[in-house]
KESETOR-147130 format. One record per residue (C-alpha): x, y, z; residue in three letters; residue number from 0. Coordinates in steps of 0.02 Angstrom, whole numbers, plus 32768, in hexadecimal, padded with zeros to 4 digits. Last residue first. Layout:
% KESETOR-147130
+------+-------+------+-----+-----+
| east | north |   up | res |   n |
+------+-------+------+-----+-----+
|    X |     Y |    Z | ALA | NUM |
...
+------+-------+------+-----+-----+
//
This chain:
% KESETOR-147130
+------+-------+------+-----+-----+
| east | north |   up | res |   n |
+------+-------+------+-----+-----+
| 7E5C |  D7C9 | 5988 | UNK |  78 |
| 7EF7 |  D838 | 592C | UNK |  77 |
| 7EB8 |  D874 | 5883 | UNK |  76 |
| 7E9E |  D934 | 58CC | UNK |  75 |
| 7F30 |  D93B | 593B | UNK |  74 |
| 7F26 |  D9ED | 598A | UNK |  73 |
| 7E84 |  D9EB | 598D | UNK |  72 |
| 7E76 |  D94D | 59DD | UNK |  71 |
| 7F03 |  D966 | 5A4E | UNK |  70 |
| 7E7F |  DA0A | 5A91 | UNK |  69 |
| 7E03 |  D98A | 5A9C | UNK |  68 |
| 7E56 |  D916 | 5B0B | UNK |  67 |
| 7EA3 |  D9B2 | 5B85 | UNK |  66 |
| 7DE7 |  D9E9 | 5B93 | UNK |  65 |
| 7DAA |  D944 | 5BC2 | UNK |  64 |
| 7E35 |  D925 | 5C39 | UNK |  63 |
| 7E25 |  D9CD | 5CA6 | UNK |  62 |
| 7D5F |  D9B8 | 5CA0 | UNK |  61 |
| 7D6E |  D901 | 5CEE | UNK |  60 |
| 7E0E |  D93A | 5D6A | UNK |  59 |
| 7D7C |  D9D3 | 5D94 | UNK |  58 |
| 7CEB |  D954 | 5DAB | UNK |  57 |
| 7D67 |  D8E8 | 5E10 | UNK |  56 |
| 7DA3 |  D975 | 5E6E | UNK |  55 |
| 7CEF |  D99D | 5E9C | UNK |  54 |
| 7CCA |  D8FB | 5EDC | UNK |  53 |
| 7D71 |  D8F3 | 5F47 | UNK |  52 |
| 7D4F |  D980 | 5FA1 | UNK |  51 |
| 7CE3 |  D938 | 6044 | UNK |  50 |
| 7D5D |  D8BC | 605F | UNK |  49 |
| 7DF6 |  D93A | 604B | UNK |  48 |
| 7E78 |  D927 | 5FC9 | UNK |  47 |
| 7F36 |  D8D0 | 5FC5 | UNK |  46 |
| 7ED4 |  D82E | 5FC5 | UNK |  45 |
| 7E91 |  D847 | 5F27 | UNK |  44 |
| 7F40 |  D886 | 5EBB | UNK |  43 |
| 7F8B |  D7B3 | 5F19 | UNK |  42 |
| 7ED0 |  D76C | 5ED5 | UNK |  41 |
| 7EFE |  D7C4 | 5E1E | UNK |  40 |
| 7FAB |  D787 | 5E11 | UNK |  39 |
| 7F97 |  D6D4 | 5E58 | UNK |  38 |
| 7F0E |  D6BC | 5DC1 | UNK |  37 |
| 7E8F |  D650 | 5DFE | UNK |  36 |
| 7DED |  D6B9 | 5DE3 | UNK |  35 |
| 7D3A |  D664 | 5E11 | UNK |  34 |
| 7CA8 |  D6C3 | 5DE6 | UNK |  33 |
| 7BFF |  D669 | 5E25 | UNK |  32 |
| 7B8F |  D6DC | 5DD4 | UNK |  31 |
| 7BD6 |  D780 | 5D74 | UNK |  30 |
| 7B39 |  D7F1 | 5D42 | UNK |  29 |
| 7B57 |  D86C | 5CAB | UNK |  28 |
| 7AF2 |  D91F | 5CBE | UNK |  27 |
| 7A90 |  D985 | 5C59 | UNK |  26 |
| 7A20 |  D913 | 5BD2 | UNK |  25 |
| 7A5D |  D86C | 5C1E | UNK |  24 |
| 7B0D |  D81C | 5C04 | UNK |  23 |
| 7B01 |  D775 | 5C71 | UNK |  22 |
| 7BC0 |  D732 | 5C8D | UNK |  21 |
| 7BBF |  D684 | 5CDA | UNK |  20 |
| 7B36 |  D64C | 5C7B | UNK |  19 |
| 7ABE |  D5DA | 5CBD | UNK |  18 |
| 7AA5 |  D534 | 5C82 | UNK |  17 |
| 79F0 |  D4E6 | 5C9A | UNK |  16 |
| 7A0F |  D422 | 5C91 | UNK |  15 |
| 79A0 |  D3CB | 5C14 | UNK |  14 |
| 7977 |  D310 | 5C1E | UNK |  13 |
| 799A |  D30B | 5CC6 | UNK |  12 |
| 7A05 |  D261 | 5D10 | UNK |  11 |
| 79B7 |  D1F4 | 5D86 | UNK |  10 |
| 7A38 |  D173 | 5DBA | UNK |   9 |
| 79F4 |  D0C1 | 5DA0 | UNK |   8 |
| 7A38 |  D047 | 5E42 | UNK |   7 |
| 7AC5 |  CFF3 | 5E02 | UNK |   6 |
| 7AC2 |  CF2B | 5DD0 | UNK |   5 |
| 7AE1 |  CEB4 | 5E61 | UNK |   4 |
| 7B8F |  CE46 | 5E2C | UNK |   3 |
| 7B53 |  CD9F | 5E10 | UNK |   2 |
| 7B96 |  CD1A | 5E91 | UNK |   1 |
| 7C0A |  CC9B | 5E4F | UNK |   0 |
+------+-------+------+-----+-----+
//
């Protein structure tokens, strides 16, 4: 019976950087590698221009926030 060979080491970082996904800085938030799988959202997306589609997701983004704090208000121990 042969002895299996043993596995060659696998390097393996002590730290790995995480970025965030959302980056709020001082004026603007930065969105890196966004990946949305709701069939709703994609189907609104493809009803809008290539070269629009940025500035209807900053609008859908403004839309929602304001809608989330307005339920806020009107639901002050809701969270």
């Amino acid at each position: 019976m042969d002895p299996k060979p043993l596995a060659a080491p696998v390097d393996v970082p002590t730290t790995t950087p995480v970025q965030p996904h959302v980056e709020l800085q001082s004026s603007k938030m930065l969105i890196h590698e966004l990946a949305v799988e709701r069939p709703d959202v994609l189907n609104y997306f493809r009803t809008i221009d290539l070269d629009k589609q940025e500035i209807a997701l900053v609008h859908a983004l403004e839309v929602g926030v304001l809608e989330i704090v307005a339920r806020r208000r009107r639901t002050p121990n809701a969270s």
